[in-house]
N, C-alpha and C positions, 0 to 999 in steps of 0.2 A: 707384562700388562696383566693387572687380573683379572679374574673371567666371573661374572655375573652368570653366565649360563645356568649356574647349577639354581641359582635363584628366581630363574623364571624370567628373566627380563632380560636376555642376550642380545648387543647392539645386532648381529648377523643373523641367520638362519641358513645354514647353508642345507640344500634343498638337492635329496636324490632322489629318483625311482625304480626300483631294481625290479626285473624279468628274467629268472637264470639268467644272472650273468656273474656268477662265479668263478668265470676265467680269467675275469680282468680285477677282479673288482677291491682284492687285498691294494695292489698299490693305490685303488682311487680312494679308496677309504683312507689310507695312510697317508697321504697328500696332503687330503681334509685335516686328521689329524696333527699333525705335525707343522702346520701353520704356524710363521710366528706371530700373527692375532690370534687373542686367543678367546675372546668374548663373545663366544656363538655357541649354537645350538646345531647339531647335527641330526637336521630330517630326515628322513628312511618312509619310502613309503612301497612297501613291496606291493607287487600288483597278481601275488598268489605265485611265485616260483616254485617250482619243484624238483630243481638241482641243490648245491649246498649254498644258495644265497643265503639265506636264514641264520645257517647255520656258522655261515662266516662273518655276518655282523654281530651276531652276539656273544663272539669267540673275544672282541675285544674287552668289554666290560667297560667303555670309555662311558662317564655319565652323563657327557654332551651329546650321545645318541640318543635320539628318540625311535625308535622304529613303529613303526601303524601296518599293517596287515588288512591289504581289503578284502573284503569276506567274498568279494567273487572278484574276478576278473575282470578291470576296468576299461583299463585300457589306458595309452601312455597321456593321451589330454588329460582324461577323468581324476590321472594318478596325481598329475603335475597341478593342477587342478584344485585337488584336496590338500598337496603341500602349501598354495600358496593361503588357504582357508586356517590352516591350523598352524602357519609359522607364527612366531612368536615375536621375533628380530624386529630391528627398525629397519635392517636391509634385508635383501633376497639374492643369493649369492646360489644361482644352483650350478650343479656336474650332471654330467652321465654316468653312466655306471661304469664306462670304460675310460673316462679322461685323466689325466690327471695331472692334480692344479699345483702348481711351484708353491715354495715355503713363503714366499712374500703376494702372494695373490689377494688374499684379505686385505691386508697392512697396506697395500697399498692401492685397493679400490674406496677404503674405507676414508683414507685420508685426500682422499680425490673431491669423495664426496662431501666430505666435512669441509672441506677448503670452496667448492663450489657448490651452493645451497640453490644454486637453480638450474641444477644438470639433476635431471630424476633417475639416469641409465646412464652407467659407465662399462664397457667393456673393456678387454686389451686384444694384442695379438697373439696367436698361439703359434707354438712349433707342435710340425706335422711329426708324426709315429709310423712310420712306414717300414712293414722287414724287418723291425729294428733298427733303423735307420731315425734320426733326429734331423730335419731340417726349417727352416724358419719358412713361415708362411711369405708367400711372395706380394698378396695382396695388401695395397698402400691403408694405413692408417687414417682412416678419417678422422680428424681432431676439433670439428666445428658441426654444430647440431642439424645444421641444414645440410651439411655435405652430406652426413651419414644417412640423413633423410631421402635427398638426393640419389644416392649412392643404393638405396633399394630399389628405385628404380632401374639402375641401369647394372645389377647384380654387383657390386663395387665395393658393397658397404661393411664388409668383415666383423660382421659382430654374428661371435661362434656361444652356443648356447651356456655351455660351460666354462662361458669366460666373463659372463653379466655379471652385476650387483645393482641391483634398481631399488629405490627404494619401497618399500612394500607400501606403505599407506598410500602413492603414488598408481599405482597396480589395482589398488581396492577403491581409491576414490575415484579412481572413472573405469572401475566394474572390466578391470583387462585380466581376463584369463583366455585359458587355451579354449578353442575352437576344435570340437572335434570332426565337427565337417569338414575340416581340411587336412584331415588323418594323416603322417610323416610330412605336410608342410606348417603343421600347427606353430612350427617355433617364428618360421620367414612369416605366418600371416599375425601374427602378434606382436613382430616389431613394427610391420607395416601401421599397427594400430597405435603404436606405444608413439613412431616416431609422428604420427598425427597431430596431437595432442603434448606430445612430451620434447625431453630434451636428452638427444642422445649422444656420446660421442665414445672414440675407440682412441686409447694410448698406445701409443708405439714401445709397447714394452712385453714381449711373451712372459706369461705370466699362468700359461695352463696346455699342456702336451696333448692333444686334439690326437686320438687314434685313428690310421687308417687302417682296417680290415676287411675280411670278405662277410663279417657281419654285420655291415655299420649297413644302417636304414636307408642310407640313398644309394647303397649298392643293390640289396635285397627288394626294397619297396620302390626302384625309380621309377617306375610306369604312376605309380598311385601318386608317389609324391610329386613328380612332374606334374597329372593332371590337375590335380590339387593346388599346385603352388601358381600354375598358368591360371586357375580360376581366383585366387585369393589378388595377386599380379593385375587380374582384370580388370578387376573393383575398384583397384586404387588407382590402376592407370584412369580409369573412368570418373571419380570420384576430383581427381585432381585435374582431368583436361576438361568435362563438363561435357563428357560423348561419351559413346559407347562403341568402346573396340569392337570387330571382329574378330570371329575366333582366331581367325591365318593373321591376322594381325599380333593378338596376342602371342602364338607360337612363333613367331619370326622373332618376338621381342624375349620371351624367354631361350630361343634356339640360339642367338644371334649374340644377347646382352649377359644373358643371366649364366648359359651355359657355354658363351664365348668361342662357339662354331663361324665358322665362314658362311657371309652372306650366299645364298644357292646362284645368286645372279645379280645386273647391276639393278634391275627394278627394285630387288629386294634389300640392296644396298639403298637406294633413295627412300625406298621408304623408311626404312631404318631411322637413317638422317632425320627426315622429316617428322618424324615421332619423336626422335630426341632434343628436334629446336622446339617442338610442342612442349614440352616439360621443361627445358629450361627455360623459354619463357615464360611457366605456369610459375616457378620458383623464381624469377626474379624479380616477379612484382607480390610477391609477399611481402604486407611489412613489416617495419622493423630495421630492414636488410640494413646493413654502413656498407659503405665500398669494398671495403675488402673480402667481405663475404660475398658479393658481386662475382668479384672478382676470381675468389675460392672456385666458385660456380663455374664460370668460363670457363675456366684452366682445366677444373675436373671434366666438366661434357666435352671440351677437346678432345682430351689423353682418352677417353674412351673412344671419339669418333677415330681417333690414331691408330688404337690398338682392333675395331672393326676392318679400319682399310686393310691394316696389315694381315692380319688372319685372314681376308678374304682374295689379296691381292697374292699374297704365298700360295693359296690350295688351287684355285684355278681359272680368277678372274685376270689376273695377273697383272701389266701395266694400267689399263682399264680403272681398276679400284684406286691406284694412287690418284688416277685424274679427280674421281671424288672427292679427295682429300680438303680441295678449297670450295666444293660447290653450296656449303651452307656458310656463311660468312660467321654467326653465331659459335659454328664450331672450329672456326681457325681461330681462340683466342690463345692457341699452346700450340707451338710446331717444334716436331721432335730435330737436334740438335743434324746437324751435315753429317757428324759421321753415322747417326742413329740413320736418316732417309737415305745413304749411301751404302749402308749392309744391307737393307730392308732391296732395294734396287737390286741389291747385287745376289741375293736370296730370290726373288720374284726372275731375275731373270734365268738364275742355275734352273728352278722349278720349270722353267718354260723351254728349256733347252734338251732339258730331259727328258721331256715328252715328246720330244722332233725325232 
């Protein structure tokens, strides 16, 4: 395919911002490159490194690099921020500095997009980077605009920042950039905005190698990003029920939903519940809806009230949390199969025997 890039009008922009990160960054660079689309522009927006970043993006001499250099130090919105002001693309396709994106990850966000002209945000799914170690992301593919919307509610929604492609006039005609008020939650409170407004959905296809390290920003920054991400969380839970949480309310829903810990108790289990039929009722009278998106709905706030009883009924509430399993009627439209509720049993009771 030939590449426009060099003439100023590239269909993608693919979109980094580097902070020393010169450890990882040959292969995400190389990712980039080696793509088999090849009609893009390669953003660089260093935010003042002072290891060999610099020095390793300009070792390639690729002319689809752009590199920008902030004259002080911005900071990761501000950076991310000014890539989306000076990309050039019809799409916005960004990385981290550590990721890195499979050879068909363009090629095939691109033709996603051009085949569905009223999806604005297409992600995929990644495989994890662990040790060296390669394994497939376990969380389920949302493939419908409202599930993924949904789905940020109840922490579900699998859309990993270096796996996007949105279209950029999208982005700029309803003014969505990063928020640096919510300093390492800026990426979750910008879908939360994007999926308001937009149409989001994730293909069941790994299509970009997600690093885990002892540098990655929700290990180093979890106190910030948690308080952050529980206030951005707050707004929308509030914005979509037409109340205002409390704070112990929002922290049960991020401890519980987002970060998929056992209920502390069964009070904390009902409420739970009861916050979760609040929101799926708030989305099922949107309209629009056809049945089977309905129905989408049901199925998924199910499997999550499933996957609640189960973590809470395994750590210490133990037969207790299954009895809640039927007590919202909204969230039994998904019941997990005999032999699934018969391991689950048979786990709940090992855990309870071995405390006697």
């Amino acid at each position: 395919m030939p590449s426009r890039a060099s003439q100023g009008s590239p269909r993608v922009t693919v979109a980094m911002t580097t902070y020393n990160g010169a450890a990882y960054l040959e292969e995400t660079i190389e990712g980039i490159l080696n793509q088999s689309f090849t009609d893009f522009e390669f953003l660089i927006v260093d935010d003042g490194s002072s290891d060999q970043t610099l020095e390793i993006i300009h070792s390639y001499g690729d002319p689809r690099i752009r590199c920008l250099v902030n004259e002080q130090n911005l900071g990761i919105s501000l950076s991310r921020n000014r890539a989306i002001r000076e990309a050039r693309g019809e799409f916005f396709a960004p990385t981290d500095q550590d990721d890195i994106s499979l050879p068909r990850r363009l090629e095939t966000q691109v033709e996603y997009l051009d085949r569905n002209p009223g999806t604005d945000l297409v992600s995929t799914t990644v495989d994890l980077l662990r040790d060296g170690r390669r394994q497939r992301d376990s969380m389920r593919a949302l493939d419908q605009p409202v599930l993924v919307h949904m789905g940020l509610f109840f922490g579900r929604h699998n859309v990993t920042y270096s796996a996007i492609c949105v279209r950029l006039a999208f982005l700029r005609r309803h003014d969505l950039f990063f928020d640096q008020a919510f300093h390492y939650a800026e990426d979750f409170d910008l879908y939360l905005r994007i999926a308001s407004v937009g149409r989001l959905v994730t293909l069941d296809q790994p299509m970009v190698v997600y690093r885990k390290h002892g540098e990655n920003t929700s290990i180093r920054q979890y106190k910030t990003m948690t308080a952050n991400g529980q206030r951005s969380l707050g707004r929308a839970y509030g914005e979509l029920l037409q109340r205002t949480l409390s704070d112990e309310e929002v922290e049960r829903i991020w401890r519980v939903l987002v970060e998929r810990r056992p209920a502390a108790s069964l009070d904390e289990m009902d409420q739970i519940g009861g916050i979760m039929t609040e929101v799926l009722a708030a989305f099922m009278t949107q309209p629009g809806l056809v049945d089977h998106e309905r129905q989408a709905l049901r199925e998924l706030a199910s499997q999550v009230w499933w996957s609640v009883v189960v973590a809470s009924g395994n750590r210490h509430l133990g037969f207790a949390a299954l009895a809640q399993l039927a007590r919202y009627s909204e969230l039994s439209h998904w019941r997990p199969t005999l032999l699934e509720r018969l391991s689950t049993e048979l786990k709940i009771a090992a855990t309870f025997w071995r405390r006697q």
